[in-house]
DRENDO-407213 format. One record per residue (C-alpha): residue number from 1; x, y, z; residue in one letter. Coordinates in nm, 4 decimals. Each point is the difference from the previous one (the first is absolute). Layout:
residues N
+-----+----------+----------+----------+------+
! seq !     east !    north !       up ! type !
+-----+----------+----------+----------+------+
! NUM !        X !        Y !        Z !    A !
...
+-----+----------+----------+----------+------+
This chain:
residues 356
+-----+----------+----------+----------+------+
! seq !     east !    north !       up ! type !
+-----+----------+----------+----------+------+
!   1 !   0.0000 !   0.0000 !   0.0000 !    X !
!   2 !   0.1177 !   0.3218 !  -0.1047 !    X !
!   3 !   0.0817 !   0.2344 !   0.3215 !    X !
!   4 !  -0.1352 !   0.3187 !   0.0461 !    X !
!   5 !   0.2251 !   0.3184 !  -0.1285 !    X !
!   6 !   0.0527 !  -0.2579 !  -0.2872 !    X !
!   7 !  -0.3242 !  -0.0482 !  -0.1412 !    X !
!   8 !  -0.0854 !   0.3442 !   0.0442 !    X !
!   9 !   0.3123 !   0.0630 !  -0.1879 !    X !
!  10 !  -0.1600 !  -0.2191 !  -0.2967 !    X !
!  11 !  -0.3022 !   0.1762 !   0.0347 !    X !
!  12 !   0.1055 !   0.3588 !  -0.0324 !    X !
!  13 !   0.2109 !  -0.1038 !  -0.3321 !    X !
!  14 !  -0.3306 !  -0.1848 !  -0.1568 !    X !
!  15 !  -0.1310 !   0.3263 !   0.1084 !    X !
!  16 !   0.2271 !   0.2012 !  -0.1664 !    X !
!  17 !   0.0204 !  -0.2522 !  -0.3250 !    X !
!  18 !  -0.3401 !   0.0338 !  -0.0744 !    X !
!  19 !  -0.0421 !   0.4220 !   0.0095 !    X !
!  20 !   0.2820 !  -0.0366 !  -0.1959 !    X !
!  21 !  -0.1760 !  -0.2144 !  -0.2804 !    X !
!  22 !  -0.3036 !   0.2187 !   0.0413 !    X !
!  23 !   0.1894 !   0.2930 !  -0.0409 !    X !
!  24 !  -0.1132 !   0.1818 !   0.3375 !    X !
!  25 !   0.3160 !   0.1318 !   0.2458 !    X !
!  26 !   0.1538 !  -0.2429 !   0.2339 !    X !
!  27 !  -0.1810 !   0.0356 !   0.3169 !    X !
!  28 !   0.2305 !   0.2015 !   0.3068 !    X !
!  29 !   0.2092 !  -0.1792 !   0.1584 !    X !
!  30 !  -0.1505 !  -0.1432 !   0.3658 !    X !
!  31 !   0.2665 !  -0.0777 !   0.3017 !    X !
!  32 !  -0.1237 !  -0.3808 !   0.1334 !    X !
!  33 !   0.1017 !  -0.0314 !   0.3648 !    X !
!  34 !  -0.1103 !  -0.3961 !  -0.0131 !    X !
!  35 !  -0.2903 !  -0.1211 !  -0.1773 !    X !
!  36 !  -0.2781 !  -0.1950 !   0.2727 !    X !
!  37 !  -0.2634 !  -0.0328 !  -0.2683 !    X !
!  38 !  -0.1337 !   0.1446 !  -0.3263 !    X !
!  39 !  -0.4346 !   0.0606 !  -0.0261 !    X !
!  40 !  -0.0501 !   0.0585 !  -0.3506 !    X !
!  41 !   0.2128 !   0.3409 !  -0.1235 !    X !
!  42 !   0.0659 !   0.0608 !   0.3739 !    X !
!  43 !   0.3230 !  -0.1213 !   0.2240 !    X !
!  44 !  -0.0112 !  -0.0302 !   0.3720 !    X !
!  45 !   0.3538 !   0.0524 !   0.1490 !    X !
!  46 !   0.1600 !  -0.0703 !   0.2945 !    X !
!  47 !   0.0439 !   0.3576 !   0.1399 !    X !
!  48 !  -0.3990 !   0.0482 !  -0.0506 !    X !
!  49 !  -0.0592 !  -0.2925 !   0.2221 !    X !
!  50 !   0.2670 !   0.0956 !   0.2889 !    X !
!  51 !  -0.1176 !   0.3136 !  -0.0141 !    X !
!  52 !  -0.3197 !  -0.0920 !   0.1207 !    X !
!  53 !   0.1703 !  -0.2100 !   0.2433 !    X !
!  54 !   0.1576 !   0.2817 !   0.1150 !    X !
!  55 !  -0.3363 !   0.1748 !   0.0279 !    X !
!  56 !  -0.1554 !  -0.2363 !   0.1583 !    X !
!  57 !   0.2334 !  -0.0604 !   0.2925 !    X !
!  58 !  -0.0054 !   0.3758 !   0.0984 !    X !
!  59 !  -0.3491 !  -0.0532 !   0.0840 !    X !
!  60 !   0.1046 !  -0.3012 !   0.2053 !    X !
!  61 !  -0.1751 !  -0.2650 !  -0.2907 !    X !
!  62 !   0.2316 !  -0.2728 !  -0.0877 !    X !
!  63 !  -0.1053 !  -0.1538 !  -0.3807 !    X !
!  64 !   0.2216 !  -0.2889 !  -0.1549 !    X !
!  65 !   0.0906 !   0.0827 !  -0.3414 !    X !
!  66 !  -0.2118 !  -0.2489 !  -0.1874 !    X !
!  67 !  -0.2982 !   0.1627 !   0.1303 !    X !
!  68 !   0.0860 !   0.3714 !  -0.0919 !    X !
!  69 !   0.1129 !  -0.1376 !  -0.3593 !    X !
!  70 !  -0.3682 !  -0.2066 !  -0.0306 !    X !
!  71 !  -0.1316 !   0.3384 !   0.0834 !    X !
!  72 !   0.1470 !   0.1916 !  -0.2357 !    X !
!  73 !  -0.0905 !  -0.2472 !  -0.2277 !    X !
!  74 !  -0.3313 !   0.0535 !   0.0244 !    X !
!  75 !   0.0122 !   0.3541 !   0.0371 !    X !
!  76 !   0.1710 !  -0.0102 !  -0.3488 !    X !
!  77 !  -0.2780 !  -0.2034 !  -0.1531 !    X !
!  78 !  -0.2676 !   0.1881 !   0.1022 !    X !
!  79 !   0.2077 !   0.3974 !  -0.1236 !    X !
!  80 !   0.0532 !  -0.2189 !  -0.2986 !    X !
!  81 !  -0.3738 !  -0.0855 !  -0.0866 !    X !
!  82 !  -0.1123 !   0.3481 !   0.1470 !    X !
!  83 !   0.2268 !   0.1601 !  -0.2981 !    X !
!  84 !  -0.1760 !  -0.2262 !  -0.2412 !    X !
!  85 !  -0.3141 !   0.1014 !   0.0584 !    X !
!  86 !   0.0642 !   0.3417 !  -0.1848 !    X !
!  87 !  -0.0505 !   0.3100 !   0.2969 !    X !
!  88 !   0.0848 !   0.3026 !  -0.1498 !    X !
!  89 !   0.3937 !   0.1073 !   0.0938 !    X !
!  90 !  -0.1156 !   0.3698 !   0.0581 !    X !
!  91 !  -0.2621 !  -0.1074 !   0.2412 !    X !
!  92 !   0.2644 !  -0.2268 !   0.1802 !    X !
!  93 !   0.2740 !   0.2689 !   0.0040 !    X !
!  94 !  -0.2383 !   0.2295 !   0.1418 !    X !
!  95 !  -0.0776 !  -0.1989 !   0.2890 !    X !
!  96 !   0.3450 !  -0.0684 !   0.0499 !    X !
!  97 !   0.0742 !   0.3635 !   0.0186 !    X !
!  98 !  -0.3149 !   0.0365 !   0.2610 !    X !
!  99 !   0.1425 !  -0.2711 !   0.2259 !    X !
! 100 !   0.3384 !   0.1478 !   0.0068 !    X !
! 101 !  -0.1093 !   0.3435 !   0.0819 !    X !
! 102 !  -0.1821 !  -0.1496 !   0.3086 !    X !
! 103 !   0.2791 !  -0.1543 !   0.0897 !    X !
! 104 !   0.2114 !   0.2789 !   0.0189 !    X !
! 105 !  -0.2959 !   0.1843 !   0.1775 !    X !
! 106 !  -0.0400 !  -0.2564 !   0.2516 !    X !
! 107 !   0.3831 !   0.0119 !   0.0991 !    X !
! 108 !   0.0052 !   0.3663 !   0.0532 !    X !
! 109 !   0.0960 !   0.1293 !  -0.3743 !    X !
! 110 !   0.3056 !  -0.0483 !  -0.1854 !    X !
! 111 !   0.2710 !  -0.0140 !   0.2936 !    X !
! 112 !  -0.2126 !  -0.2580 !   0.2095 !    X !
! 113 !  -0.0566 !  -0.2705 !  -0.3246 !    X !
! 114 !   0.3910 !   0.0821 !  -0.0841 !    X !
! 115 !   0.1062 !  -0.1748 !   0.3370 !    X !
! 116 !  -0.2823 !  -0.2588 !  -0.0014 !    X !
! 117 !   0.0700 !  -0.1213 !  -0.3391 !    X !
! 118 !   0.4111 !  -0.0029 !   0.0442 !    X !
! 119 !  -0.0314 !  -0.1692 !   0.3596 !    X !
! 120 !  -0.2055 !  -0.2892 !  -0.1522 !    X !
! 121 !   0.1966 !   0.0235 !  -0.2976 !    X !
! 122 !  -0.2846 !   0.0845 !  -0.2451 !    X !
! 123 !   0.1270 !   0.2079 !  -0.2797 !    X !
! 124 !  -0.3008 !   0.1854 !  -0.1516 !    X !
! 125 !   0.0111 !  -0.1199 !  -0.3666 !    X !
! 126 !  -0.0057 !  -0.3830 !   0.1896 !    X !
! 127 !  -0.3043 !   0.1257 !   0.2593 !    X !
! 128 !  -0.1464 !   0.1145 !  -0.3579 !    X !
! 129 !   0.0671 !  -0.3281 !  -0.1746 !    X !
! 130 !  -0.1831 !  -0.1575 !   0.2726 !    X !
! 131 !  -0.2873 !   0.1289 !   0.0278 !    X !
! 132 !  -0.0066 !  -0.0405 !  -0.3633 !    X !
! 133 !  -0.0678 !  -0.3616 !   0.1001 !    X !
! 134 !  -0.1859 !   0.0323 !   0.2311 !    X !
! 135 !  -0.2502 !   0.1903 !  -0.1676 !    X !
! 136 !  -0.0168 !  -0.2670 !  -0.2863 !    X !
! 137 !  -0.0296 !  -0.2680 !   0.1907 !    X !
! 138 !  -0.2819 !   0.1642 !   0.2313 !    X !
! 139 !  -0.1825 !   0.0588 !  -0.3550 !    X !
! 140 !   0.0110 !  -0.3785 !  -0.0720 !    X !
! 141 !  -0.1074 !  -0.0733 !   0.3478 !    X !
! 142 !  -0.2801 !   0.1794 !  -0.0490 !    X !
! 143 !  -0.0981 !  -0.1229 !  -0.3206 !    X !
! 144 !   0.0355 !  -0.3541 !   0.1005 !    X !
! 145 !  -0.2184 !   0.0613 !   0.2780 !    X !
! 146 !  -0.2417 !   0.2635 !  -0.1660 !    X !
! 147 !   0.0115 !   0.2562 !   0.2865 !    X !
! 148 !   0.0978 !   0.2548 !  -0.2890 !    X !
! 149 !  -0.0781 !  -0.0241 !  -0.3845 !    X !
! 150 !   0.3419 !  -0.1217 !  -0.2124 !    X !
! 151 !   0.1139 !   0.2568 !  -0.2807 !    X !
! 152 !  -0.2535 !  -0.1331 !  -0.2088 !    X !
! 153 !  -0.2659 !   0.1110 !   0.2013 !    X !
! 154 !  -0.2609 !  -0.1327 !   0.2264 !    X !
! 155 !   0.0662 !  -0.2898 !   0.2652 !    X !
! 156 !  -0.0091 !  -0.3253 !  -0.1741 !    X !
! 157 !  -0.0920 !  -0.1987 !   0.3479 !    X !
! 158 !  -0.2965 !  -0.0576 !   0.1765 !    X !
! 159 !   0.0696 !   0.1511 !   0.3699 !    X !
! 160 !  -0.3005 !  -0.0798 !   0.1463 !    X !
! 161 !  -0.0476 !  -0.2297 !   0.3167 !    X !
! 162 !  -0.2913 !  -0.2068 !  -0.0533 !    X !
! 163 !  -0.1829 !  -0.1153 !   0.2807 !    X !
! 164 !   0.0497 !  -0.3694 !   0.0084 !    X !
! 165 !   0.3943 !   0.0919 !  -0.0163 !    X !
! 166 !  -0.0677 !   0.1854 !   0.3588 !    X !
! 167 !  -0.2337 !  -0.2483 !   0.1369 !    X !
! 168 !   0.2963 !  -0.2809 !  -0.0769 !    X !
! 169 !   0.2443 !   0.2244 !   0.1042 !    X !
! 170 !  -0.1464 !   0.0516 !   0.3381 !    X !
! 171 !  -0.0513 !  -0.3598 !   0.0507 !    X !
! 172 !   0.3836 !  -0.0991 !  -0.0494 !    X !
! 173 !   0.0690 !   0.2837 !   0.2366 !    X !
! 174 !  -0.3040 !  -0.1289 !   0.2548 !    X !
! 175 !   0.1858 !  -0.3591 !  -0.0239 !    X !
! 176 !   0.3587 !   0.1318 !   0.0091 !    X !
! 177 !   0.2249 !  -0.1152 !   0.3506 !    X !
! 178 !   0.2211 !   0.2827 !  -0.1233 !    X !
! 179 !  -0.0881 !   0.3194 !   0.3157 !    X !
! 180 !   0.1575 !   0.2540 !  -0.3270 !    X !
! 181 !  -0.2800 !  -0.1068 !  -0.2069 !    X !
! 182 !  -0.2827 !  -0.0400 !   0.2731 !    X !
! 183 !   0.1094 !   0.3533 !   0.1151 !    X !
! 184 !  -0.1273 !   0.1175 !  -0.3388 !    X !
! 185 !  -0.3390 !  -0.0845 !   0.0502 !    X !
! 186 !   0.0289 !   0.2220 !   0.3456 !    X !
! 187 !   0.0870 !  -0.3121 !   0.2183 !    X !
! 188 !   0.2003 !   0.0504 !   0.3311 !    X !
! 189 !   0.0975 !  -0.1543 !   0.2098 !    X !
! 190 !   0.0247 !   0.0522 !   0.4637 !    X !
! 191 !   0.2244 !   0.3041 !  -0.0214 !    X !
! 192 !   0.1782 !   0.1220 !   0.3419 !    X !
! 193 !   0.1874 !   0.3345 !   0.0330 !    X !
! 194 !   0.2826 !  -0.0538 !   0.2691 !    X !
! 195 !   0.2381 !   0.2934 !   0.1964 !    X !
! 196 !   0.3205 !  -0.0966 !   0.1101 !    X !
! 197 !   0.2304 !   0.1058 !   0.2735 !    X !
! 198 !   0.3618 !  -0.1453 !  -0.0898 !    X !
! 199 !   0.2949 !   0.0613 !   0.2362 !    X !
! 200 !   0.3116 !  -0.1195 !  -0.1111 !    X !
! 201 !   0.1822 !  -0.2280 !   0.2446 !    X !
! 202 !   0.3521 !   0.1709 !  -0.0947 !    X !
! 203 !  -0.1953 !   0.3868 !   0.1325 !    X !
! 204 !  -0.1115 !  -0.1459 !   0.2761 !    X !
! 205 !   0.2545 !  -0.1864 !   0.2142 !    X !
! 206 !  -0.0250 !  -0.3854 !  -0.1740 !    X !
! 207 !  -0.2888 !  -0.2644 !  -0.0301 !    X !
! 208 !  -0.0673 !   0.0092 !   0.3945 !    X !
! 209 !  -0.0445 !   0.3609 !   0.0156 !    X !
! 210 !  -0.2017 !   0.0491 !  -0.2855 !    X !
! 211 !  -0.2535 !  -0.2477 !   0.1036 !    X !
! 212 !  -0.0001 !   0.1117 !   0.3335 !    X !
! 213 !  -0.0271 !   0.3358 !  -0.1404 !    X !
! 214 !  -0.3193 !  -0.0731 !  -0.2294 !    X !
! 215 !  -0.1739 !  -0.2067 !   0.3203 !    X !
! 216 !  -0.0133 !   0.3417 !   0.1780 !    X !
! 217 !  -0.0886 !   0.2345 !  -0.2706 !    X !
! 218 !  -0.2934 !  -0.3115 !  -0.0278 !    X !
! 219 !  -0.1125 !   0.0359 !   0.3500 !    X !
! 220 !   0.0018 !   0.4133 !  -0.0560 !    X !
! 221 !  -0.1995 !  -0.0449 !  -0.3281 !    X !
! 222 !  -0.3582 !   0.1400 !   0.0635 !    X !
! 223 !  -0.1858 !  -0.2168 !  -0.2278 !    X !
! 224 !  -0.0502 !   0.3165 !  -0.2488 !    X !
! 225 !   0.1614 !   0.0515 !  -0.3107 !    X !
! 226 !   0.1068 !   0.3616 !   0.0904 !    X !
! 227 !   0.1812 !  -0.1625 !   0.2844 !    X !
! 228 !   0.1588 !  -0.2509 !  -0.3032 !    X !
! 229 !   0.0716 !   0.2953 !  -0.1865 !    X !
! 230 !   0.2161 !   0.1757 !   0.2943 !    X !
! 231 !   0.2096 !  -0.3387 !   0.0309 !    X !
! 232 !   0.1023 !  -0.0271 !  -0.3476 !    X !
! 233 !   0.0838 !   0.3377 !  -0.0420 !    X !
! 234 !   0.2031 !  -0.0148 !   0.3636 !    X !
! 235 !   0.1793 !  -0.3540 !  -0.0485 !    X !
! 236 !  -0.0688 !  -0.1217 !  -0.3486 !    X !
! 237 !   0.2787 !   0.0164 !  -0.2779 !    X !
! 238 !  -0.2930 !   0.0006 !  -0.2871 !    X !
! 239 !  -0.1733 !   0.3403 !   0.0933 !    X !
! 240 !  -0.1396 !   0.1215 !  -0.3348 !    X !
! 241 !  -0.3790 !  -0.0554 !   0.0223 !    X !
! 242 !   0.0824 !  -0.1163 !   0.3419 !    X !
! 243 !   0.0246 !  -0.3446 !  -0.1312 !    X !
! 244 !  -0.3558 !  -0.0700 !  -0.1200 !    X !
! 245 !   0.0287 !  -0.2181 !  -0.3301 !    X !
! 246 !  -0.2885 !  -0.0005 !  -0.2983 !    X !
! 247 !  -0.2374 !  -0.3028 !   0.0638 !    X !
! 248 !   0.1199 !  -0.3135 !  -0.1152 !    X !
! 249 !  -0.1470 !  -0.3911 !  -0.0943 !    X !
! 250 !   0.0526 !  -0.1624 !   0.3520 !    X !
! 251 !   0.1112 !  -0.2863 !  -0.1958 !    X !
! 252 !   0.2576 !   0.2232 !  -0.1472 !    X !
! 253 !   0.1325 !   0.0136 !   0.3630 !    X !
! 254 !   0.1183 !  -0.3723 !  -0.0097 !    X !
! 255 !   0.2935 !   0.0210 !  -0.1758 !    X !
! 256 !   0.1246 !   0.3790 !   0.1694 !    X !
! 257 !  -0.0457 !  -0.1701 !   0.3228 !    X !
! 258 !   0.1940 !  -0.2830 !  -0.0640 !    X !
! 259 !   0.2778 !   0.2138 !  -0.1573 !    X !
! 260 !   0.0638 !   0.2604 !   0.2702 !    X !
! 261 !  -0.1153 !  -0.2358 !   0.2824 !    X !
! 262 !   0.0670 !  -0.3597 !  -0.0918 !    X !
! 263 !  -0.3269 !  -0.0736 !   0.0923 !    X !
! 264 !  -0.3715 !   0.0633 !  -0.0520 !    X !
! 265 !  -0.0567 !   0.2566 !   0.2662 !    X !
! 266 !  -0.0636 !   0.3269 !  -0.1396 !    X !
! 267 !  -0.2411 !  -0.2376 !  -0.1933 !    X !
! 268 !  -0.1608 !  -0.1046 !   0.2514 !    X !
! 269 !  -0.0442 !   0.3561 !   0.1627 !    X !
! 270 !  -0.1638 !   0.1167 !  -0.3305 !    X !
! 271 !  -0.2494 !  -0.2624 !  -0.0347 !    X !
! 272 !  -0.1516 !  -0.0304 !   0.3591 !    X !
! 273 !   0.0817 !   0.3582 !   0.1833 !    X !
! 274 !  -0.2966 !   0.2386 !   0.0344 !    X !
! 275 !   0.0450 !   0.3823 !  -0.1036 !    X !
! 276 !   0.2414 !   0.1985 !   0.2261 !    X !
! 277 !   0.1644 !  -0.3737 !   0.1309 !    X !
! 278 !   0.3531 !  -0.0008 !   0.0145 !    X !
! 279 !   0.2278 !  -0.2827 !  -0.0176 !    X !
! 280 !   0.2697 !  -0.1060 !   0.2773 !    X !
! 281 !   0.3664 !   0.0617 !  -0.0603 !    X !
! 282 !   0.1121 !  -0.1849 !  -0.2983 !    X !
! 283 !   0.3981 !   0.0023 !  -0.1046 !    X !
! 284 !   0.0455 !  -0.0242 !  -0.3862 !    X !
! 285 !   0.2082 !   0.1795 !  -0.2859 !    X !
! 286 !  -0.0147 !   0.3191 !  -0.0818 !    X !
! 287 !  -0.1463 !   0.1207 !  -0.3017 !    X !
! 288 !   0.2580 !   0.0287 !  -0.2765 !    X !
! 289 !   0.3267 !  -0.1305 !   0.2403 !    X !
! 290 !   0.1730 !  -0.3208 !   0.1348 !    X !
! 291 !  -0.0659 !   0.2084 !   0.3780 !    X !
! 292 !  -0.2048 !  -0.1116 !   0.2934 !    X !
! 293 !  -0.2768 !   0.2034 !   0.0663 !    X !
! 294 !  -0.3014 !  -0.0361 !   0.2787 !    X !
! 295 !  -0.3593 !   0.0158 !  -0.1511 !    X !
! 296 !  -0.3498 !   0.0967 !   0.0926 !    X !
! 297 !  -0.2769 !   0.0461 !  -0.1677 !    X !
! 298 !  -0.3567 !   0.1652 !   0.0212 !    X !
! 299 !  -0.3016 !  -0.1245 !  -0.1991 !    X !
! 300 !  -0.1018 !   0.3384 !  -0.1672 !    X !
! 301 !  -0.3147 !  -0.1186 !  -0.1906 !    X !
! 302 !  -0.1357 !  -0.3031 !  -0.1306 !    X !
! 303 !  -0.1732 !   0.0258 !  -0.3565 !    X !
! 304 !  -0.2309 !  -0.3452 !  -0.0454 !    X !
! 305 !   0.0459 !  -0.1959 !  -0.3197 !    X !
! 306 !  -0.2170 !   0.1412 !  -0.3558 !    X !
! 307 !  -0.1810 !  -0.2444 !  -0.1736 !    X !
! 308 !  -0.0143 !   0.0706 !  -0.4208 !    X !
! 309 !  -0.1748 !   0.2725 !  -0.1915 !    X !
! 310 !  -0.3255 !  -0.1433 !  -0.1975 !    X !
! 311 !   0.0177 !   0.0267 !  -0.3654 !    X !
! 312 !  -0.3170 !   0.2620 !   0.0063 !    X !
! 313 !   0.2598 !   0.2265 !   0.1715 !    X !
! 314 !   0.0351 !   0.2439 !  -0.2607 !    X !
! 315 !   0.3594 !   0.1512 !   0.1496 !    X !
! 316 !   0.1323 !  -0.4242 !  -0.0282 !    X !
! 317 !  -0.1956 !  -0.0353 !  -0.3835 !    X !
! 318 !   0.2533 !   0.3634 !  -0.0911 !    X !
! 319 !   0.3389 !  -0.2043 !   0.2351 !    X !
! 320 !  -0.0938 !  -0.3319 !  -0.2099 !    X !
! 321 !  -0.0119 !   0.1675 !  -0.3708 !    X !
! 322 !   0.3265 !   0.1821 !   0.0684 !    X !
! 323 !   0.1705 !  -0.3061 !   0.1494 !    X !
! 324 !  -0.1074 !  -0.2196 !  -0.2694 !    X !
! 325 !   0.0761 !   0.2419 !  -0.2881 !    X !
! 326 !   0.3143 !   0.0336 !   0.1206 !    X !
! 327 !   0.0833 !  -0.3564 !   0.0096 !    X !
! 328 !  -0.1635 !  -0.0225 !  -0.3741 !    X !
! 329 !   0.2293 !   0.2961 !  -0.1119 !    X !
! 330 !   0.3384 !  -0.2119 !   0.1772 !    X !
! 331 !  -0.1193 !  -0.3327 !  -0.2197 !    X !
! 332 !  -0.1156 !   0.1848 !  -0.3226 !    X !
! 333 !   0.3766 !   0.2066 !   0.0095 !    X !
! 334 !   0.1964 !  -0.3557 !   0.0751 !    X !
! 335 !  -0.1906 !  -0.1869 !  -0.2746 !    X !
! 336 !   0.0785 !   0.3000 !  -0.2481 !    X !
! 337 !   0.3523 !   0.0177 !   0.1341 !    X !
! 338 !   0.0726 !  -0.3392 !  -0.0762 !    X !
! 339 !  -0.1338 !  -0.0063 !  -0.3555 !    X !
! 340 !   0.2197 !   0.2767 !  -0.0452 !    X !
! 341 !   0.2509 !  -0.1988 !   0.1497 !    X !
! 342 !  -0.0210 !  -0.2634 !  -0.2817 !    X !
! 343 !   0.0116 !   0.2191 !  -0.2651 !    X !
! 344 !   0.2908 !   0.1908 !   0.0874 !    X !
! 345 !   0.3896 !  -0.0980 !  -0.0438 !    X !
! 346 !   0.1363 !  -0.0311 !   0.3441 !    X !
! 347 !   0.3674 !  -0.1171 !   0.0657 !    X !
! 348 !   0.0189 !  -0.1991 !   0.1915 !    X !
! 349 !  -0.3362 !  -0.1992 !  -0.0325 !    X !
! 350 !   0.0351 !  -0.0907 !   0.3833 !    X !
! 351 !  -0.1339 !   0.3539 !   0.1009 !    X !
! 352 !  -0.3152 !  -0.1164 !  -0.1876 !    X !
! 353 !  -0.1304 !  -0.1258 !   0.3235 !    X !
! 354 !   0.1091 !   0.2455 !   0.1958 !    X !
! 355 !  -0.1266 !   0.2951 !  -0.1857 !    X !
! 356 !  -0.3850 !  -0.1530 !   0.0463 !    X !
+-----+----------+----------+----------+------+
């Protein structure tokens, strides 16, 4: 198999041998950094793909290379059909030019984009180029899908949610053991909303003194949650919101307990204490360290478990159309994808999979 630099090598001189024989210039020369895969007219190189690496890290996202080069695959594909579809240039350049200028508005002006584009190392023409792409490929989307008309005009796919589509839809959600899916339908489940007082054993003197230290400020506690309030914000190293956490599955409490705890007792706390209870001393890990720390908690509120929506709930019939169109749109843009897939050249054919 022919490497890389060397087959792009070949391909540049067919290039160049048939504008020759057709009498057009020789196309300008184009620097090749290492060739990861060719899409039609299109190369993918190697700095394009670490530079999204690079990206990618500095917002603390670590992506393998195969996956960022099946990406731009696809991203290719679909820029690639969007330019066949015929939009007019002027009407692309112009909204080019649009984006740009709100760009540069939303940075501050002219000195503000400056720095942001040099720190992420986004030269304008390539920010242009981009968007370029982007724009193309959203067309496509959208004409795949029908949510706008193609160039040719109107939307060339039916939209519309028919009844029997929601009514099945709802059942496979009604049936599903998956809590993301029954949450959709409104389903909840027992909910508690804890507060915390956490004093770190190293503050306080060791294990024994901590522990003796939360037994007393348990004896002073007044059985209020003002008098909660006045401990955490006293003796409690988490004092923002004076430890009082969003409501949470109880279930969901399992596996937190067992990880700072060892055990099931926080658990435990949370699915039998009454409003305003608080729990004994318990020593665990604190949040986000390898330290000791002492724990107790107070049982803020308890919200009981939702049953589903009914399907003559207008508010779920809207949820359910969106929900379902949107999982339409994802299969009708992967089915399209792919057939564009087949009839393109790819090198190598492997990414074929990948790029569906």
């Amino acid at each position: 198999m022919l490497s890389p630099p060397l087959f792009a090598g070949l391909a540049a001189l067919i290039a160049f041998g048939s504008g020759a024989r057709l009498g057009q210039d020789p196309p300008e020369p184009t620097r090749v950094d290492g060739v990861l895969a060719v899409v039609n007219d299109d190369i993918i190189t190697l700095s394009e793909i670490e530079f999204v690496r690079w990206r990618e890290s500095r917002a603390g996202n670590a992506i393998d290379r195969e996956r960022i080069l099946s990406e731009r695959v696809s991203s290719l594909l679909k820029t690639q059909a969007g330019e066949d579809m015929g939009f007019d240039p002027e009407q692309v350049q112009t909204l080019l030019d649009e984006r740009f200028e709100h760009e540069v508005e939303r940075r501050g002006g002219a000195v503000g984009a400056s720095a942001f584009f040099v720190e992420n190392r986004l030269p304008p023409g390539e920010l242009r180029e981009f968007w370029r792409r982007e724009l193309y490929a959203q067309a496509w989307e959208d004409a795949v899908t029908g949510r706008r008309a193609s160039a040719g005009g109107r939307p060339s796919v039916d939209r519309y949610v028919r009844p029997g589509q929601r009514w099945a839809f709802y059942r496979m959600l009604e049936d599903s053991s998956n809590p993301r899916e029954r949450r959709m339908l409104g389903e909840l489940p027992e909910r508690v909303a804890i507060q915390e007082l956490i004093l770190p054993t190293e503050e306080f003197g060791g294990v024994d003194s901590a522990l003796e230290l939360a037994r007393e400020l348990l004896r002073s506690y007044g059985g209020e949650r003002e008098d909660f309030d006045a401990l955490v914000l006293s003796y409690g190293a988490v004092k923002q919101g004076a430890g009082l956490s969003e409501p949470v599955p109880v279930e969901g409490l399992r596996g937190m307990s067992e990880s700072r705890h060892g055990d099931t007792s926080l658990y435990e706390f949370a699915r039998t204490a009454a409003v305003d209870g608080v729990s004994e001393a318990l020593l665990g890990r604190k949040p986000g360290t390898s330290h000791q720390a002492v724990f107790v908690y107070r049982l803020h509120e308890r919200l009981p478990a939702v049953g589903p929506r009914r399907l003559l709930d207008p508010s779920l019939r809207q949820d359910l159309d969106r929900d379902l169109s949107e999982r339409i749109d994802a299969l009708r843009i992967s089915m399209e994808l792919e057939r564009t897939a087949d009839a393109a050249w790819i090198w190598p054919r492997s990414l074929l999979s990948g790029s569906r």
